[in-house]
C-alpha positions as CSV (number, residue, x, y, z in Angstrom):
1,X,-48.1,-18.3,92.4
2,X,-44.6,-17.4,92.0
3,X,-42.5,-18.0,88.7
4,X,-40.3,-20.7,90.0
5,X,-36.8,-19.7,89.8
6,X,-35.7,-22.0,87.3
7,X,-38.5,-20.7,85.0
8,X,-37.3,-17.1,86.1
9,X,-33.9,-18.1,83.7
10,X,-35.2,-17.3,80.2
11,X,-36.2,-13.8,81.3
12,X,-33.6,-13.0,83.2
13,X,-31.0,-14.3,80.4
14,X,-33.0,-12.3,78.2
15,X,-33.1,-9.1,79.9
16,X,-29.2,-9.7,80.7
17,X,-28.8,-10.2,77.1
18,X,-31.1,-7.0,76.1
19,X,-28.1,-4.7,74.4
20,X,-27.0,-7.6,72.9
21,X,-29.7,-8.7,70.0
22,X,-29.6,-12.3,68.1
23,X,-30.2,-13.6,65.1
24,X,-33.4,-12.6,65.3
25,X,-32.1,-9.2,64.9
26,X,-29.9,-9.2,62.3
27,X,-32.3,-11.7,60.0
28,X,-35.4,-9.1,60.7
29,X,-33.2,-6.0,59.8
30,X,-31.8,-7.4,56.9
31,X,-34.6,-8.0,55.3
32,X,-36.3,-5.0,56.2
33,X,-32.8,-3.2,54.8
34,X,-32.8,-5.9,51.5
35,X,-36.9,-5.1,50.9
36,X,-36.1,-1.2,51.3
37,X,-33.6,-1.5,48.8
38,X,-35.9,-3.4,46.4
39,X,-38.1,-0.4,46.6
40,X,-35.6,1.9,46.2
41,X,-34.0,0.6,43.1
42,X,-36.7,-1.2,41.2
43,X,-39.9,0.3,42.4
44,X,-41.7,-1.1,39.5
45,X,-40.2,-4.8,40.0
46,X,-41.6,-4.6,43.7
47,X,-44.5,-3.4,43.0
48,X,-45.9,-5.6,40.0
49,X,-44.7,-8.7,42.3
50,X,-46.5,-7.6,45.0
51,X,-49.5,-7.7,42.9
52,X,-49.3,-10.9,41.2
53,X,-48.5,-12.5,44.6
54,X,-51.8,-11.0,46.1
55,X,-53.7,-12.1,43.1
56,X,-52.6,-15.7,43.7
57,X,-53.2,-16.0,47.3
58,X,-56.7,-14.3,46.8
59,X,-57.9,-17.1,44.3
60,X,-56.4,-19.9,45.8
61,X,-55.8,-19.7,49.8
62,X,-57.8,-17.0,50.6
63,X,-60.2,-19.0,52.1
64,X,-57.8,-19.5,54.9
65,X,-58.2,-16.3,56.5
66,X,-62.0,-16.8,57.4
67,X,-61.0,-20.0,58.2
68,X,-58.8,-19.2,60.8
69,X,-60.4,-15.9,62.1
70,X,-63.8,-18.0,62.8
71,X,-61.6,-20.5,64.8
72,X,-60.3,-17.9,66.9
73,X,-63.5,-16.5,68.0
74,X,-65.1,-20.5,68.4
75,X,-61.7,-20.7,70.8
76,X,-61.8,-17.5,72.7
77,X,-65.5,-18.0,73.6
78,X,-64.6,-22.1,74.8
79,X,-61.5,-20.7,76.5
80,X,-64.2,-18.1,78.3
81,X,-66.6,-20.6,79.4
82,X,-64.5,-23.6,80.2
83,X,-62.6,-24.2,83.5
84,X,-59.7,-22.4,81.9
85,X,-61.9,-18.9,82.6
86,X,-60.5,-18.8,86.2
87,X,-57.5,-18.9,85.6
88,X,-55.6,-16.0,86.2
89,X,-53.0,-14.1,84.0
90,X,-50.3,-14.3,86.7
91,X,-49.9,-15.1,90.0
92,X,-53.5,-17.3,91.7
93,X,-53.1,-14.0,94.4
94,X,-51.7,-11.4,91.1
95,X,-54.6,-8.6,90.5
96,X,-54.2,-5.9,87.3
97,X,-51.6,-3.4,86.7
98,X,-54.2,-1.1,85.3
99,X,-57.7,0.1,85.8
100,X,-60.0,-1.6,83.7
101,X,-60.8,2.1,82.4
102,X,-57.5,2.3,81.4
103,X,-56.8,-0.8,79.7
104,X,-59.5,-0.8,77.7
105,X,-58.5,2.7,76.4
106,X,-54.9,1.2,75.7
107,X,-56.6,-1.9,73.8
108,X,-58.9,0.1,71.8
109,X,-56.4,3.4,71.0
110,X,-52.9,1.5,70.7
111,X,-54.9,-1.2,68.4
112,X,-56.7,-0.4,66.2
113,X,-57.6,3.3,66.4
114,X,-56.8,4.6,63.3
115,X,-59.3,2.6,61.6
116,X,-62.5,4.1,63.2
117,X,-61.3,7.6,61.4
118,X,-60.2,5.8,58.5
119,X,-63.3,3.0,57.6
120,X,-66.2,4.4,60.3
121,X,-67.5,6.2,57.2
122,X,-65.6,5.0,54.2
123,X,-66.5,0.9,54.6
124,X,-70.4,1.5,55.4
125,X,-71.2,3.9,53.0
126,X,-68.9,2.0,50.2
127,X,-71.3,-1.3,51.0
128,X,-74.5,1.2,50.6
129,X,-73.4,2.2,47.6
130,X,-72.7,-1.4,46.2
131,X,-74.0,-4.1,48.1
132,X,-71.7,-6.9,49.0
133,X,-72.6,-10.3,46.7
134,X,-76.0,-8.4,45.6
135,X,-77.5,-8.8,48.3
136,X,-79.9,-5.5,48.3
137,X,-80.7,-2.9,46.0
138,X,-78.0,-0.4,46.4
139,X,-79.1,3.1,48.7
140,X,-81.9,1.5,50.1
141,X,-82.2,0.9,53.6
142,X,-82.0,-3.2,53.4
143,X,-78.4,-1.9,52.0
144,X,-78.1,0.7,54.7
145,X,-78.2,-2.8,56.5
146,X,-76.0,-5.0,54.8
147,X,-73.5,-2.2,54.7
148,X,-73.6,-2.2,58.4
149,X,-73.4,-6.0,59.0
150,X,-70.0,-6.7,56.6
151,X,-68.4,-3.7,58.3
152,X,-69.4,-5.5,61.7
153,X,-68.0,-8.6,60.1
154,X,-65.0,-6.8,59.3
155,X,-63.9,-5.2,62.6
156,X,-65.7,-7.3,65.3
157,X,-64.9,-10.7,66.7
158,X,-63.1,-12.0,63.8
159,X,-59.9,-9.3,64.3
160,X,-60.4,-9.2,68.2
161,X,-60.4,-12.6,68.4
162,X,-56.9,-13.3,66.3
163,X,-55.4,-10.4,68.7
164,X,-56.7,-12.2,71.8
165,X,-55.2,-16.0,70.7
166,X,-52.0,-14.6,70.0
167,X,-52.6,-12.5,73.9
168,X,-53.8,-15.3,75.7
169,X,-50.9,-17.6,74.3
170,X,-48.3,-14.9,75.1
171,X,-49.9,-13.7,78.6
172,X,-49.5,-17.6,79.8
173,X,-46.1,-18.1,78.3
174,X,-44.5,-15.2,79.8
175,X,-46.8,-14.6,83.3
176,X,-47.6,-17.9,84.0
177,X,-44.7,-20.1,82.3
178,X,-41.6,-17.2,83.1
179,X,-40.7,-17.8,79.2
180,X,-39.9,-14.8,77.7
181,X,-42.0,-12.4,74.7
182,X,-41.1,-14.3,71.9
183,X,-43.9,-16.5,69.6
184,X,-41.3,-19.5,69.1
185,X,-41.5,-21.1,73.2
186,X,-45.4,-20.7,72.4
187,X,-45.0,-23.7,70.6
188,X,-42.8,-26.1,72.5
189,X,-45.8,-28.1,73.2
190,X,-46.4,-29.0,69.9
191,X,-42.4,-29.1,68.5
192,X,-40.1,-29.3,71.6
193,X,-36.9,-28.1,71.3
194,X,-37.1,-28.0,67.5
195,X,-38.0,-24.1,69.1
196,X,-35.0,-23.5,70.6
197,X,-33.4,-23.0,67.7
198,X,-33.2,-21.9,63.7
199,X,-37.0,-23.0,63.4
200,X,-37.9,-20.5,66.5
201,X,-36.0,-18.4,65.2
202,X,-37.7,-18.2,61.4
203,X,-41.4,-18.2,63.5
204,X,-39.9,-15.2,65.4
205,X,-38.6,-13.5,62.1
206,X,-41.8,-14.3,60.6
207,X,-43.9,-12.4,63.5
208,X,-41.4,-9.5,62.9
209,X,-41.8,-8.9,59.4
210,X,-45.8,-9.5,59.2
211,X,-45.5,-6.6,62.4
212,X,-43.9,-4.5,60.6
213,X,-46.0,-4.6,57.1
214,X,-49.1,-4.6,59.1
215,X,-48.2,-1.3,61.2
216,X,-46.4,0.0,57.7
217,X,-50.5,-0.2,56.5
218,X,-51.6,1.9,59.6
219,X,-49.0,4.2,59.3
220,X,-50.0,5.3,55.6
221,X,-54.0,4.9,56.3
222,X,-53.2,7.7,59.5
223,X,-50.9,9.8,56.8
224,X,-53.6,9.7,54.2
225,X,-56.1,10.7,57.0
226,X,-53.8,13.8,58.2
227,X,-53.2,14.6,54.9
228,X,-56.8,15.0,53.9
229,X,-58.1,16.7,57.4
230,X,-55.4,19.1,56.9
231,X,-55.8,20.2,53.1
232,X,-60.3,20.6,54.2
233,X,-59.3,23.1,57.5
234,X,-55.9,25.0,56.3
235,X,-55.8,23.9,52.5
236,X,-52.9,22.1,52.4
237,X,-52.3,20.5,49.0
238,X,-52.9,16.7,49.6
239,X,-49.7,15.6,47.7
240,X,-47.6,12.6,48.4
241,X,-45.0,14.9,49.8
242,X,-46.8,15.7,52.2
243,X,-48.0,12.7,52.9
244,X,-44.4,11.6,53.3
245,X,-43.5,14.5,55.5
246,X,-46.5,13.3,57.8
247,X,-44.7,9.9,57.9
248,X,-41.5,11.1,58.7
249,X,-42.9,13.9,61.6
250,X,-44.8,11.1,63.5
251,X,-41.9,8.4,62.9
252,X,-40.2,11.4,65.5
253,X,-42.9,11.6,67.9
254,X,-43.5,7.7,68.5
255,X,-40.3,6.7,68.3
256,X,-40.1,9.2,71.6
257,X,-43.3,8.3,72.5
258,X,-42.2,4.4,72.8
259,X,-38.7,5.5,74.6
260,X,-41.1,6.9,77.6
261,X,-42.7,2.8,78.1
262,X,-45.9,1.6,78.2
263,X,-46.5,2.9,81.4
264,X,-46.4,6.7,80.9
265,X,-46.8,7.3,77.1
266,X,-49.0,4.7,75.7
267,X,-51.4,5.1,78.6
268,X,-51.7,8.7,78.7
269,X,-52.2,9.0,74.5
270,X,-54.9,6.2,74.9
271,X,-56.4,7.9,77.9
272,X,-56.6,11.5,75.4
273,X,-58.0,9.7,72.7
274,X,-60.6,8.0,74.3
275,X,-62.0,11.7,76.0
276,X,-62.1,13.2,72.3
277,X,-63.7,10.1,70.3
278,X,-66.6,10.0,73.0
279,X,-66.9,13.7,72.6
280,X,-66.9,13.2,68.6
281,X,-69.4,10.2,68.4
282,X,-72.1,11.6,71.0
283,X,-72.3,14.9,69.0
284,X,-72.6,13.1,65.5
285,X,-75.1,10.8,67.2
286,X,-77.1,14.1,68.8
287,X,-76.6,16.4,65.9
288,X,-76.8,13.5,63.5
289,X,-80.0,11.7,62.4
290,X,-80.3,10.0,66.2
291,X,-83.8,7.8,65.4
292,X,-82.8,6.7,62.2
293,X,-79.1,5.7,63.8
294,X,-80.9,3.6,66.9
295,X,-83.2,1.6,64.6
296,X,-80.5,0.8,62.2
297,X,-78.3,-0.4,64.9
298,X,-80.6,-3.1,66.3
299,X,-81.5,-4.0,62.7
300,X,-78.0,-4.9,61.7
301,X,-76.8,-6.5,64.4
302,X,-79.9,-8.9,64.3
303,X,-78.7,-9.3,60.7
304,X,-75.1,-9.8,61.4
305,X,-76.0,-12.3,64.3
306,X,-78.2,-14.0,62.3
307,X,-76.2,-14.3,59.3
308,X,-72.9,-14.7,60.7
309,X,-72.0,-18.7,59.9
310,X,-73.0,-17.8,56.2
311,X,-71.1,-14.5,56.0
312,X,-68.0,-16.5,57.8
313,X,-67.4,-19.0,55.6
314,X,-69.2,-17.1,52.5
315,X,-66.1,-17.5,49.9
316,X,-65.6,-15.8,45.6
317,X,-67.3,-17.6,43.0
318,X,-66.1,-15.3,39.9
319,X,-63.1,-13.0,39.7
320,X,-64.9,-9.6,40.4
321,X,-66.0,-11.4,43.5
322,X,-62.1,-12.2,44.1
323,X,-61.2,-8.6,43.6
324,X,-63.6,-7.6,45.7
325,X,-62.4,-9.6,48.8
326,X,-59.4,-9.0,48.1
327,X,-60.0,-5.1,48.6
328,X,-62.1,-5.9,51.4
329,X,-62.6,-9.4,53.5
330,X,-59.3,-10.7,52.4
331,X,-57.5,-7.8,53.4
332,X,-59.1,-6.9,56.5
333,X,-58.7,-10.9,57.9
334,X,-55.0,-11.0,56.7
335,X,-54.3,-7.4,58.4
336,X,-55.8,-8.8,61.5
337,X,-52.9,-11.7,61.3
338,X,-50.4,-9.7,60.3
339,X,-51.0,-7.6,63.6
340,X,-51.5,-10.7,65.4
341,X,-48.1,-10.8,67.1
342,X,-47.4,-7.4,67.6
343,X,-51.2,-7.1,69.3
344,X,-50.5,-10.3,71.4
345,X,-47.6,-9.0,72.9
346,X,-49.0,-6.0,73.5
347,X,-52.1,-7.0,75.1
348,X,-50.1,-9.7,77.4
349,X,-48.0,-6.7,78.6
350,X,-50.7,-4.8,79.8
351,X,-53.1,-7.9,80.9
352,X,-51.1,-9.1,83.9
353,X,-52.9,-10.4,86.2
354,X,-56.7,-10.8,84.8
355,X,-58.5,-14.1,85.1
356,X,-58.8,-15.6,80.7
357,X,-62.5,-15.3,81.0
358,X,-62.0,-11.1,82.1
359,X,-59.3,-11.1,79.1
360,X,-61.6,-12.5,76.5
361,X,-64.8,-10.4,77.5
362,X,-62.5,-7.5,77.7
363,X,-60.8,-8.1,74.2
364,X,-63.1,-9.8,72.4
365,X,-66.5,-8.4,73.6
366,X,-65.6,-4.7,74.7
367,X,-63.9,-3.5,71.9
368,X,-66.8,-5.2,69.2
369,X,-69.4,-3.5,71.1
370,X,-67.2,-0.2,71.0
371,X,-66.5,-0.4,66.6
372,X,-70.2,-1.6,66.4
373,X,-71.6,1.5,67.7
374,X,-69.1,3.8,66.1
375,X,-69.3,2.6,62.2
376,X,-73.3,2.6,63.0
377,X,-73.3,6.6,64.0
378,X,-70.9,7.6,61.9
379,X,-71.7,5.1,58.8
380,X,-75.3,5.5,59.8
381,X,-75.3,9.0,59.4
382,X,-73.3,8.9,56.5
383,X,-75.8,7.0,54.8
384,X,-78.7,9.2,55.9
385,X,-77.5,12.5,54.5
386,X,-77.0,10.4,51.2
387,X,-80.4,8.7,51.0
388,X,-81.5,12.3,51.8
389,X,-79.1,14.4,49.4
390,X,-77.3,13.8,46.0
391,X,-75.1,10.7,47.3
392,X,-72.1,13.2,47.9
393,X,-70.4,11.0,50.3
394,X,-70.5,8.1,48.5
395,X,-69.1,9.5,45.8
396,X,-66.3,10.9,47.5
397,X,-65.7,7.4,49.0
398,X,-65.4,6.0,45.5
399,X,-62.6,8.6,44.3
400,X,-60.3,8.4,47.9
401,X,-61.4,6.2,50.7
402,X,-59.9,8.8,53.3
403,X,-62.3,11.7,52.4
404,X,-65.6,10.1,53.4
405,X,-65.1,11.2,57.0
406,X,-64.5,14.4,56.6
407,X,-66.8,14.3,53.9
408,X,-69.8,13.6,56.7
409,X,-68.5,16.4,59.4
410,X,-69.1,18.9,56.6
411,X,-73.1,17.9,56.6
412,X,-73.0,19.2,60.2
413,X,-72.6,22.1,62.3
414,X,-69.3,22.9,64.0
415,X,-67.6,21.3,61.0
416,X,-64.2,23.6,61.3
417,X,-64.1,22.3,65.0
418,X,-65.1,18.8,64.7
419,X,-62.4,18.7,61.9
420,X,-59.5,19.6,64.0
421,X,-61.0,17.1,66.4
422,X,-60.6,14.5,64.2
423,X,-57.2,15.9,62.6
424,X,-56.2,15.3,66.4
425,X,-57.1,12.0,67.1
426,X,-55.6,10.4,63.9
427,X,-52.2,11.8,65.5
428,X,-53.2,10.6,68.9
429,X,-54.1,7.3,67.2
430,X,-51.0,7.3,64.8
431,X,-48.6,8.0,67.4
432,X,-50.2,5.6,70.6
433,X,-50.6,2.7,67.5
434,X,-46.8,3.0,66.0
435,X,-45.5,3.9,69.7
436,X,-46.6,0.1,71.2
437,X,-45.3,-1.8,67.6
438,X,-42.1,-0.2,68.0
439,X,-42.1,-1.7,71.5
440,X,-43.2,-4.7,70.2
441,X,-40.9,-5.0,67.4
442,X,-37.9,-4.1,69.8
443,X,-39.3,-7.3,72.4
444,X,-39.4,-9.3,69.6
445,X,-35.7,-8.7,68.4
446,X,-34.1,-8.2,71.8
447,X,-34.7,-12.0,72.9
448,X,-38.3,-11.6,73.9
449,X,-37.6,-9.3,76.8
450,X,-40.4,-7.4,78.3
451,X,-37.8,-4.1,78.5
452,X,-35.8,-3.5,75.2
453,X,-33.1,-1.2,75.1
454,X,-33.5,2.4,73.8
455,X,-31.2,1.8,71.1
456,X,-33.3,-0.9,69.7
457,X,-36.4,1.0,70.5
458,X,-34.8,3.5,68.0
459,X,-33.8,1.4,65.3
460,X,-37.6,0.1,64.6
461,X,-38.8,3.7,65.4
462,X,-36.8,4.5,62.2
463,X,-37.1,1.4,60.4
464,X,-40.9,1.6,60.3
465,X,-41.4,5.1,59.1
466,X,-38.7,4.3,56.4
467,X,-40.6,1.2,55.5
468,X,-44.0,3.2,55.4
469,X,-42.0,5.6,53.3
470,X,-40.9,3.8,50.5
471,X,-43.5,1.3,49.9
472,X,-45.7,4.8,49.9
473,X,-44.1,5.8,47.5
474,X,-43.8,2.3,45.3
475,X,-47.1,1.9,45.1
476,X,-49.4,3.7,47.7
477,X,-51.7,2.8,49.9
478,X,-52.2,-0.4,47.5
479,X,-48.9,-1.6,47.9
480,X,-48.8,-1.0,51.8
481,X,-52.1,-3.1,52.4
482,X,-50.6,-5.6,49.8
483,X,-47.2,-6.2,51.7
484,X,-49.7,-6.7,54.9
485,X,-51.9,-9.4,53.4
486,X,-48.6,-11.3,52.3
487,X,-46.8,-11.4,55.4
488,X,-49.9,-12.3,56.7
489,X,-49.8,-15.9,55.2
490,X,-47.7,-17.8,57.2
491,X,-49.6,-16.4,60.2
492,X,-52.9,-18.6,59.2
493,X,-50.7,-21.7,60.4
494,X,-49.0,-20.4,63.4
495,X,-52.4,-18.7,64.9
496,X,-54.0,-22.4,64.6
497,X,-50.9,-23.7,66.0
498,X,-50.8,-21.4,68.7
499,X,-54.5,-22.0,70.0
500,X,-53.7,-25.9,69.6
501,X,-50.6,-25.9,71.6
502,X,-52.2,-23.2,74.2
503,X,-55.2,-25.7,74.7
504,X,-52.3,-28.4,75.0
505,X,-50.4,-26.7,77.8
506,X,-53.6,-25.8,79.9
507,X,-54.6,-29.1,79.8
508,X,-51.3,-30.6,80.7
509,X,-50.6,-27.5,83.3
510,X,-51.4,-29.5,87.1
511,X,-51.4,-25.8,88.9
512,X,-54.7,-25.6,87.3
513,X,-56.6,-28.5,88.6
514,X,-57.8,-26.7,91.3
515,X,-60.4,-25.8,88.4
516,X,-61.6,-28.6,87.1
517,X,-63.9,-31.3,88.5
518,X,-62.7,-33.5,91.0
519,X,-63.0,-37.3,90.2
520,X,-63.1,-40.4,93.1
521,X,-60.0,-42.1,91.2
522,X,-58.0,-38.2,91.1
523,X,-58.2,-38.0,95.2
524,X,-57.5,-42.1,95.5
525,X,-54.2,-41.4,93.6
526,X,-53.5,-37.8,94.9
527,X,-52.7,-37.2,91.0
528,X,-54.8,-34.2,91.9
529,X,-53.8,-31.3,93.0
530,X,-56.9,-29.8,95.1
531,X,-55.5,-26.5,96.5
532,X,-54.2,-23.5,93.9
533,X,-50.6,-23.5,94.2
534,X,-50.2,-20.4,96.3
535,X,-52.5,-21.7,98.9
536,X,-51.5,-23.9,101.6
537,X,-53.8,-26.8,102.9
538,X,-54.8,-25.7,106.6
539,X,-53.0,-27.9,109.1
C-alpha cells in the first residue's frame, strides 16, 4: 500500500518546514534553558523541590506506574495475537529496512544498554542482600531468587512493553497513516483536531521534556560507570570533575555520532556492542559459577512467572516501603515512561515494514529474554562469590551502585582485560543511547520529521549534556533519576491514551479487513473490503 498523496502532506510540509522549528521548539528549549538556570542559580531550591515533589507522587500516585506498565504488556500480547498481528508496518507488499540481526542489536544497544553495565550486578546483588518486602532470609539462595525475579520485574516486559505502545502507535501513524513523528496526531482519534493545535502542541512538549530527563539519567548512570572503570584500570580519581568531563567528551562524540543518521552510526555502534557483550557474558558464564548460574535461572523465572500478577500490582504499605519503591519499582516504571516517546520513535524508525505481531515478539519478547539471562550470569555470579566469600560485593553495592560490576570482574581471571571491555561498552552504550535521543529530540522539535536538520541535531546534542551537567552537579545521580520520575507523570495518561486511540484507529482502519473474519451481512453490503489494498481482484 501506498501513502495516498493527500496523506503524503503532513510529511512533506514537515520536511519542507525542517530548518524552520515551531513552537514546539521554542517552548521545549525554553524550559530546558529556564530549568538550567534554576540549577545554576539556586541549586539548593531545585534540588529540595525535586525531592518533595518525588515524595509526593511516590505516596500518593505511584500506583499508577504499575498500573500502566501491566496494561502495556496485557496490550502488546492482544495486539500480537489478534487479527491486528498481520498487519504490516508499512506498505501490505513493504518488507524491513534491516536485518533482523541488526535491529535487534539497534533495539537492545540504542535502548537501554547502559543499564546491563549499570544494574546487571548492582540490582540483584542489592535484592540478595535485603530482600524486597521480606520475602526471604537475606544471602540465602530463596533470596538469590527473589533478587533475580524483581530485577526481571524491573527490566522485562513491563519497560519493553511501554517502549513498544509508544512504537506501535508511532510506526502506524507515520508508515501506515503518512502523519508525521510527532505523539500529538497519535491522538486525533480520541480528541480530533483539538491536536492540531496548542493541546498537541503541550503533548509534544511534554514528550520532549520527559526525553530529555530520562536520557539526562542515562547519561550520568554511563558517566558514573566510566568514571569508576577508569579509576579500578588507570587510577583515575573518581571525582565529580571527572565525571563532568566524561559528560562533556561523549556530549562531542554523539552529537557527531547522531549527525551521521540512523543508518550508518547508530547501526554500526549497536552492531560493536553487541560482539563485545556476547564476548563478556559467555566468559563470566564459563569462568563464572556456570551450574549454579543454569539452576538459578530456571528457578527464577518459574518464580517470576508465577508471581507476576502479585508482584505487578504489589503496592507500599509503610513509608520505608515507599522509599524503597521509590529507589527502585517507582523509578524504574517512571524511567520506562519517561523514555517512552523518545524509544517509540526510535523503534518506528527502524521498524518499517515488519508485520505488529514480528514487532511485538521482537520488542517485547527478544530483548526480556536477552536482560533475563544477563542480570542472571552476571547477578548470579555476583551472588555466588558472596554466599561463598565475605559479602564484598554487596557491600560495595551499598556504598556506590556503579562499583558492583567491576567489583565482580575482579573475582575472575582476566580482570585488567575484561575491565577495559566493559570500560568500552559503557562508551559504545553511552554514545549509540544519547546518539538516537538526540535524533529523537530533534524529530520531535522539527515538526515530527523523520530527517531533522543538523543544526537542530546540534542544539539537543548540546542541550542534553548541559542538562546532564548541571543537574549532576545539583544533586547527583539522585537528582537526575528524580527529574526522570517527574516528567514521567503525565506520560501514565498519554501511554493509556495512546493504546486506546491505537486500538480505535485499527478497528476503524477498512484497509485492514482483509484480516478479520468475513461475515454473510459484510459481502451482502460490500461494506467489506476482501482484498488488501495493494492487491487487485483478478479479472
Amino acid at each position: 500500500m501506498d501513502v495516498p498523496a493527500t496523506r503524503r502532506e503532513a510529511t512533506d510540509r514537515a520536511f519542507a518546514l525542517r530548518n524552520r522549528p515551531g513552537r514546539v521548539f521554542w517552548a521545549s528549549i525554553a524550559l530546558v534553558i529556564l530549568f538550567t538556570l534554576w540549577a545554576a542559580i539556586w541549586p539548593d531550591s531545585l534540588g529540595t523541590s525535586l525531592t518533595n515533589t518525588m515524595n509526593w507522587v511516590a505516596a500518593n500516585v505511584g500506583w499508577t506506574y504499575l498500573l500502566v506498565t501491566l496494561g502495556c504488556i496485557l496490550l502488546m500480547l492482544f495486539l500480537a495475537f489478534s487479527r491486528f498481528g498481520r498487519v504490516r508496518l508499512g506498505g501490505d507488499d513493504e518488507r524491513p529496512e534491516f536485518s533482523t540481526w541488526a535491529w535487534l542489536t539497534m533495539i537492545l544497544s540504542a535502548v537501554m544498554g547502559i543499564g546491563l553495565i549499570s544494574y546487571g550486578v548492582a540490582e540483584p546483588i542489592s535484592h540478595f542482600a535485603a530482600p524486597p518486602h521480606g520475602l526471604a532470609d537475606p544471602g540465602t539462595y530463596n533470596a538469590a531468587v527473589r533478587a533475580l525475579q524483581f530485577s526481571y520485574f524491573d527490566w522485562g516486559p513491563h519497560a519493553w512493553a511501554v517502549f513498544g505502545i509508544f512504537g506501535l502507535a508511532i510506526a502506524y501513524s507515520t508508515h501506515r497513516r503518512g502523519n508525521t513523528g510527532l505523539i500529538s496526531p497519535m491522538l486525533r482519534p480520541l480528541f480530533g483536531k483539538a491536536m492540531d493545535g496548542w493541546a498537541g502542541n503541550v503533548v509534544d512538549v511534554l514528550a520532549v521534556i520527559a526525553t530529555l530527563f530520562g536520557t539526562t539519567t542515562s547519561l550520568g548512570l554511563g558517566a558514573s560507570q566510566i568514571s569508576e572503570g577508569l579509576n579500578r584500570v588507570f587510577g583515575i580519581p573518581n571525582e565529580v570533575i571527572v565525571q563532568v568531563t566524561i559528560i562533556l567528551a561523549i556530549t562531542v562524540l554523539f552529537t557527531l555520532s547522531a549527525l551521521s543518521g540512523v543508518n550508518r552510526g547508530i547501526k554500526i555502534l549497536s552492531q560493536t556492542t553487541a560482539v563485545l557483550s556476547i564476548f563478556l557474558v559467555l566468559f563470566v558464564l564459563i569462568v563464572g559459577p556456570t551450574s549454579f548460574v543454569a539452576n538459578l535461572f530456571f528457578r527464577s523465572v518459574g518464580q517470576y512467572l508465577n508471581d507476576f500478577f502479585m508482584v505487578s500490582l504489589t503496592t507500599p504499605v509503610s513509608e520505608a516501603d515507599v522509599q524503597w519503591y521509590q529507589w527502585w519499582t517507582y523509578f524504574m516504571m517512571a524511567w520506562w515512561l519517561s523514555w517512552g516517546a523518545f524509544v517509540g520513535v526510535f523503534l518506528a524508525k527502524i521498524s518499517r515494514g515488519r508485520t505488529i505481531r514480528g514487532f511485538v515478539l521482537g520488542v517485547m519478547g527478544v530483548p526480556s529474554l536477552v536482560f533475563f539471562v544477563w542480570f542472571t550470569i552476571f547477578g548470579g555470579t555476583a551472588i555466588k562469590f558472596d554466599m561463598d566469600g565475605d559479602g564484598a560485593i554487596g557491600r560495595a553495592a551499598t556504598q556506590d551502585v556503579n562499583s558492583a560490576f567491576f567489583e565482580t570482574l575482579e573475582h575472575m581471571p582476566w580482570v585488567g582485560l575484561t575491565s577495559v571491555i566493559a570500560i568500552i561498552l559503557v562508551v559504545l552504550y553511552f554514545v549509540s543511547g544519547a546518539d538516537a535521543n538526540t535524533f529523537v529530540l530533534s524529530m520531535l522539535t522539527s515538526r515530527g520529521t523523520l530527517e531533522p536538520s543538523r543544526p537542530v541535531l546540534t542544539v539537543w546534542g548540546v542541550l542534553t549534556g548541559t542538562s546532564a551537567v548541571f543537574l549532576f552537579l545539583v544533586g547527583g545521580l539522585a537528582a537526575l533519576q528524580q527529574a526522570a520520575m517527574i516528567s514521567a507523570l503525565p506520560f501514565t495518561v498519554i501511554v493509556a491514551l495512546l493504546g486506546i486511540s491505537l486500538i480505535k484507529s485499527l478497528r476503524e482502519d477498512h484497509e485492514f479487513d482483509f484480516v478479520r473474519p468475513v461475515l454473510r451481512e459484510d459481502l451482502s453490503t460490500g461494506a467489506l473490503r476482501t482484498t488488501p489494498p495493494s492487491r487487485k481482484p483478478t479479472p
